[in-house]
Structure formats: C-alpha cells, structure tokens
C-alpha positions in Angstrom: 0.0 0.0 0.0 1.2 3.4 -1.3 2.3 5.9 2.0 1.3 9.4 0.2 3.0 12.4 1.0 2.2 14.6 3.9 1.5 18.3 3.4 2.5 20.0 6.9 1.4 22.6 8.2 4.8 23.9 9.3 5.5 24.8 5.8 1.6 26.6 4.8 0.6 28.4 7.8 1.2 32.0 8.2 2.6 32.8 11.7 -0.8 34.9 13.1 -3.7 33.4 10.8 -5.3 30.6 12.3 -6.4 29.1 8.3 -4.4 29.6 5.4 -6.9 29.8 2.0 -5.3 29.1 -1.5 -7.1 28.5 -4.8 -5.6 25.5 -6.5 -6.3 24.5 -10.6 -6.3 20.9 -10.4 -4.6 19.0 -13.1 -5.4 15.1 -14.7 -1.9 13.9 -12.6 -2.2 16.3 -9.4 -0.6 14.6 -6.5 -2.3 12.2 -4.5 -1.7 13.2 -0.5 -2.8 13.6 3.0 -2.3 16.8 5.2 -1.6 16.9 9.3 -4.3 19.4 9.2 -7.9 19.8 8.5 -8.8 20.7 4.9 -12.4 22.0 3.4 -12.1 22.0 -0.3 -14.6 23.6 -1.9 -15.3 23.6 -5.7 -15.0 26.9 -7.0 -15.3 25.6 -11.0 -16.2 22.5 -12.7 -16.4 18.9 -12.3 -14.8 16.2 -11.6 -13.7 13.4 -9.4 -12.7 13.3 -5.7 -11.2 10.4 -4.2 -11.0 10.3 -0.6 -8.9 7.1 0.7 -10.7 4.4 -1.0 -14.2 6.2 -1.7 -14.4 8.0 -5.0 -17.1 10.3 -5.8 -18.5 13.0 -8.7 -18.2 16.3 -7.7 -19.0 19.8 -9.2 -19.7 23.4 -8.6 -21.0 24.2 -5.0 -19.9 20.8 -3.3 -17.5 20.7 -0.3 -15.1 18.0 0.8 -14.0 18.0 4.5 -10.7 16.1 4.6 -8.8 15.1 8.1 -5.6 14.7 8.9 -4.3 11.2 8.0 -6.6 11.1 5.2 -5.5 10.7 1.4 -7.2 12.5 -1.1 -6.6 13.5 -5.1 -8.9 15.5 -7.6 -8.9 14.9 -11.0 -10.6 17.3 -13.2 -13.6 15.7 -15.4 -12.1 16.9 -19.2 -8.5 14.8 -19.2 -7.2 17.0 -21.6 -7.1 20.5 -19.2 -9.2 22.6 -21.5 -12.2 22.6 -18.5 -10.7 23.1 -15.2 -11.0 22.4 -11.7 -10.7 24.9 -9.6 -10.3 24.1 -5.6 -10.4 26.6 -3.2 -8.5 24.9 -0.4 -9.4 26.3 3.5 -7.1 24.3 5.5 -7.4 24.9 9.5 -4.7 24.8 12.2 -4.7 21.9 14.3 -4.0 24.4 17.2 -7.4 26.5 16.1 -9.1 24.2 18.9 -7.3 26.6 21.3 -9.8 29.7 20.8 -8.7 33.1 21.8 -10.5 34.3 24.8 -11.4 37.6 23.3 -12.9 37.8 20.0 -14.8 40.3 18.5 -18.7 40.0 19.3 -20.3 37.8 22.0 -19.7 33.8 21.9 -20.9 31.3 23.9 -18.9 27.8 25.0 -22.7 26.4 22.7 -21.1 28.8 19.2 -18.0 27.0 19.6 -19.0 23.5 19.8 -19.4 22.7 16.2 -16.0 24.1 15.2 -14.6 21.8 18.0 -16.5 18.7 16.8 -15.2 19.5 13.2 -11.6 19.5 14.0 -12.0 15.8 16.0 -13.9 14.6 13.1 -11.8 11.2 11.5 -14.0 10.4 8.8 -14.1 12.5 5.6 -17.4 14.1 4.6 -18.9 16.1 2.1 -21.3 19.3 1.7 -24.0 19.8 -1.2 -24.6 23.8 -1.1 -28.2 24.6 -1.8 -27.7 28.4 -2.4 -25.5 30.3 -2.0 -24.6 30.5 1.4 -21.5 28.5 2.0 -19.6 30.5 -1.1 -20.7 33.3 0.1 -19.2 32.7 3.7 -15.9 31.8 2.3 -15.9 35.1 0.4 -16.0 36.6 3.6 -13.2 34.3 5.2 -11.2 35.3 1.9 -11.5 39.0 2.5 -10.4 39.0 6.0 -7.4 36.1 5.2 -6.5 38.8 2.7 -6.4 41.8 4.2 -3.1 40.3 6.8 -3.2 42.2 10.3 -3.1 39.8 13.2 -6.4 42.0 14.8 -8.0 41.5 11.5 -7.3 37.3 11.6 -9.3 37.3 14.8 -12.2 38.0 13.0 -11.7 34.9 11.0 -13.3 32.9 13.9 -17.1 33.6 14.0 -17.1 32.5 10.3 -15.3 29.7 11.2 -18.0 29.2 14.0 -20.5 30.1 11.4 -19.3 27.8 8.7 -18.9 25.0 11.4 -22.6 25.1 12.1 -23.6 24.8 8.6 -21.5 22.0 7.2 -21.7 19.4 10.3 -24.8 17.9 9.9 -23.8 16.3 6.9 -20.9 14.4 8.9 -23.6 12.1 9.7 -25.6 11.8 5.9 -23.6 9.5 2.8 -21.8 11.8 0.3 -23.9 9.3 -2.0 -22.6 11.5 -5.5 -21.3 8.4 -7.7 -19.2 8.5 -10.8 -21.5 9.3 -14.0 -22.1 5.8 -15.7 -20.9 7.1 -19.1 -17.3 8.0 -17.1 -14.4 7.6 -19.4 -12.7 4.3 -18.2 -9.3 6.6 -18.5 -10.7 8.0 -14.9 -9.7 4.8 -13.5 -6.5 3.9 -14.8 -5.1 7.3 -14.5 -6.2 7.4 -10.4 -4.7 4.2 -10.5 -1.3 5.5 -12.0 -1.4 8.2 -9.1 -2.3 5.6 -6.7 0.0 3.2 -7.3 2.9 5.1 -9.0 6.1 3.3 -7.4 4.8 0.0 -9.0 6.3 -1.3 -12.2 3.2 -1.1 -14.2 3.5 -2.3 -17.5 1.5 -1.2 -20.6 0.2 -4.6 -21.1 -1.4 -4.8 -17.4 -2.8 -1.2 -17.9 -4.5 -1.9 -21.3 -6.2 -4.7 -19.3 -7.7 -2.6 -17.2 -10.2 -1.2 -19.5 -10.2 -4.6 -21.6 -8.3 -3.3 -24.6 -4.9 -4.2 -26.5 -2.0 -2.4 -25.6 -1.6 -0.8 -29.3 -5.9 0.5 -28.9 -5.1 2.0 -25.6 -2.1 3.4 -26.5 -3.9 5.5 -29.3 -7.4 6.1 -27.1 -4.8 7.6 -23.7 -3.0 9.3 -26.5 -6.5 10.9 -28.2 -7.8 12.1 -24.7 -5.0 13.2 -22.8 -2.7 14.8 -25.3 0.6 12.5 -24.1 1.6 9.3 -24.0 0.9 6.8 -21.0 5.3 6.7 -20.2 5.0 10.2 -20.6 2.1 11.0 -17.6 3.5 8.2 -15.5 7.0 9.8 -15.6 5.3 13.3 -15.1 3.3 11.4 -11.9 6.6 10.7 -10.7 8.0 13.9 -10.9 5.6 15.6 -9.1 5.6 13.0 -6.3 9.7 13.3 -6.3 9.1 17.6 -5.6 6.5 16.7 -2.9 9.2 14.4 -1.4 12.4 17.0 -1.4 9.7 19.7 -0.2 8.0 18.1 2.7 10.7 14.7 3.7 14.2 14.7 4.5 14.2 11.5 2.9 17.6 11.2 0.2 17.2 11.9 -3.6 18.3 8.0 -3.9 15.6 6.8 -1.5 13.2 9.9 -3.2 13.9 7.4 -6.5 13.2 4.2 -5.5 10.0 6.0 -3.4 8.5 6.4 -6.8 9.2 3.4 -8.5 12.6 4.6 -10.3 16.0 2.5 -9.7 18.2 3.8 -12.2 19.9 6.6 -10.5 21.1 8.4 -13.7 17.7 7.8 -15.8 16.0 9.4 -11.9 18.6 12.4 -12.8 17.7 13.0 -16.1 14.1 12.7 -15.6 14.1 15.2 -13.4 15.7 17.9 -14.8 13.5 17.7 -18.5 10.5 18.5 -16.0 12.2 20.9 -13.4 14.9 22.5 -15.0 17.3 21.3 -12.1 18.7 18.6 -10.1 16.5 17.4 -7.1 19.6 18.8 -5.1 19.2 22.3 -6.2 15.2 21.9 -6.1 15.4 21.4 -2.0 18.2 23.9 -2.1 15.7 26.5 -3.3 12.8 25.5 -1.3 14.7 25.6 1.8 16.8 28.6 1.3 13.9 30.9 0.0 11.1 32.2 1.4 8.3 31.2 -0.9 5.1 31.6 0.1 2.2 28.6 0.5 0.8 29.6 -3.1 4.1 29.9 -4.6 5.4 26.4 -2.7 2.0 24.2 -4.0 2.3 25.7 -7.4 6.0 25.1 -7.2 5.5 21.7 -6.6 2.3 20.5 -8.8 3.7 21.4 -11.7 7.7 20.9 -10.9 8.9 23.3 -12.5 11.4 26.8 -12.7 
C-alpha cells in the first residue's frame, strides 16, 4: 500500500492566521496526498472526481469535501485533456485552532464554539451539497479578511469559522452518495490508479487490461484524450511525487527514486531535470533557502517546474 505524502502545516501556515486559504487548478496527474491538518475544499469551478482514501465520488460546482488529517485524497478534473478546469479553493485549519482566543470580536458562547470543536475531532471524511448560495458566500468573507493580513483582522476569522462550522456538520452524519457518471471515461480509473500506485512497475500490457483493450488500442485512445503518451504522464506522476518528497521529507534523492518506482539513478537524474529544470539537489536547495510563500510552494510543486 502506497504511503502518500504529507503536506505540513509547518510549511503553509502563516505565523498569526489561524487558516491559510489558496485556490488550486487541479490538473489530470495532481498529487495524490494527506495533510496533518484539516482541509475543506470547496469547488469553485467545474467537475470532476474526488477520491478520498478508498471512496471516490463526482463532484461539481458548490460541493465541499471535509478532509482530516491522515486522510489521502486526489482531484482529478472531469475533461482529461485540461481545456475545462478544476478549480479548488483549499481552506485548510490549524490543528491548534481548537485553542480559541478568549477575546474575540462579538459575543460567543462555549454552545457557538461546539461545532467548530467537533469539526476539527472529526476522523472520517465528509462532504457538503450547497443549496444556495450561502456557503460561497461565507468563504468570500473568510477570503476578504485572510487577505487583508493584520493579526487584529485574523481574529475576525473565527465567528465564520463558527459560522461555517454550524452549517457543514450535519452532513458528517448523511452519505456523500454522488457516484461517478455511468458514461465515465474508463481513463478515470486507470489514471487514479497510475497516481495511486505510481512506485509499482506497471506495464503497458497490465494497464490496457484494465479497461479490456490491446496495448496498441489503448495506446492510441490515452494518446486521443489526454494529449501524451501513457510513459509520458506516468513519468510526469513521478516527478511531481519526487518535488512533494524533497519539499516536505528529509528523505535522500536516492531513497526519493526508489520511493517512486525509479532504480536507475542516472535515468531518476535526467528525468528530473526535463521536468524541473534542475537537479533534485538544487530543487530542496531553493525551497529551503527561500522564502516562498504557501501559493508559490504548492504551485512550485504541482507542476515541478522553474
């Protein structure tokens, strides 16, 4: 079984907020992972699929996806070749946030908190149908305040976070029940099982059989409707899961290789500097010797590049 990499919030919080928002365009091989943090994801813009540990779901516009800590989770957009994103906006919550500042702004009883407390012990993933408008609307709000930087103004972050809290919870308790569409493209599956299962040797014959085709026909069909070859978006998989690894491990670039699947040192090498311009060395050097922010270090790594 596949250990997925662990986005800490060490490296994404800002020092006085107690959430850190980022919007995310989520791409057909975007990095399956787990967090030491809460995470609501909300879908800002199209559709696609969410798999949450071994549950996988449709999701589109309005829908919200409460991920805990410990929990693997990858989108992949709907349209495999990019034209129709995905767009994520990612709220991810403090694990210290349980620790509420005794003087907020307003009036709050022990009984406003208790939701928000609840949420952050929850262990189980869930997920939120909007009806209206109200929970974009809310993280709007959150948005403007996250923005605007002050520590004074960050307090004001926690009656939404109350607020928000009291809206989503009941559905902790009611099946997320959105399936995949019955005319899904079969490519759904074998690419979440590339990103799943990435440090295997999986040869083209095995994948083809997935879908119950010969290797030449699925060859042409992955070529058709994702605009690369299947060696090219399995390397690409592994490339993104090697940045992930020299961002957020101290494991070794040789131990990084043979983490995702790769055991020729000099063919690991050369891989990774046609997608990131630079030797795994010099990629951890410049992530740990720059200040980048949380936007700049998620980009930085999705797409493993300059």
């Amino acid at each position: 079984m596949e250990v997925f990499p662990v986005f800490t919030g060490e490296y994404l919080f800002d020092s006085c907020s107690p959430v850190q928002m980022l919007l995310t365009h989520e791409t057909v091989t975007s990095v399956r992972h787990q967090h030491d943090f809460l995470e609501l994801a909300y879908v800002v813009q199209g559709e696609g699929i969410h798999l949450a540990a071994e549950d996988k779901m449709q999701v589109v516009q309005g829908d919200l996806l409460v991920i805990p800590p410990g929990v693997s989770h990858v989108f992949q957009p709907q349209d495999l070749t990019g034209s129709e994103p995905l767009i994520i906006l990612n709220c991810m919550l403090r694990p210290e946030l349980c620790r509420i500042p005794g003087e907020l702004p307003g009036q709050y009883s022990e009984e406003d908190m208790v939701p928000l407390l609840k949420l952050l012990e929850l262990k189980q993933w869930f997920g939120y149908r909007e009806n209206n408008v109200e929970l974009s609307f809310l993280l709007r709000r959150m948005q403007g305040v996250h923005n605007n930087g002050s520590a004074e103004d960050q307090q004001q972050l926690y009656p939404l976070l109350f607020e928000l809290a009291k809206l989503i919870l009941p559905a902790a308790s009611v099946p997320f029940t959105q399936q995949p569409q019955i005319n899904e493209d079969p490519l759904h599956d074998v690419i979440l099982y590339m990103i799943s299962n990435f440090s295997e040797k999986i040869t083209l014959k095995e994948i083809s059989r997935q879908i119950a085709m010969s290797s030449r026909q699925f060859q042409r069909l992955f070529k058709i409707k994702t605009g690369r070859s299947y060696i090219q978006m399995l390397q690409e998989i592994r490339m993104k899961y090697s940045c992930m690894l020299l961002m957020f491990t101290k494991l070794g670039i040789q131990a990084i290789a043979l983490e995702v699947g790769i055991y020729d040192m000099k063919y690991f090498y050369r891989l990774f500097r046609e997608h990131s311009g630079m030797t795994p060395a010099c990629y951890r050097n410049r992530f740990h010797s720059h200040f980048l922010s949380a936007k700049e270090m998620m980009s930085s790594a999705e797409h493993c590049s300059r």
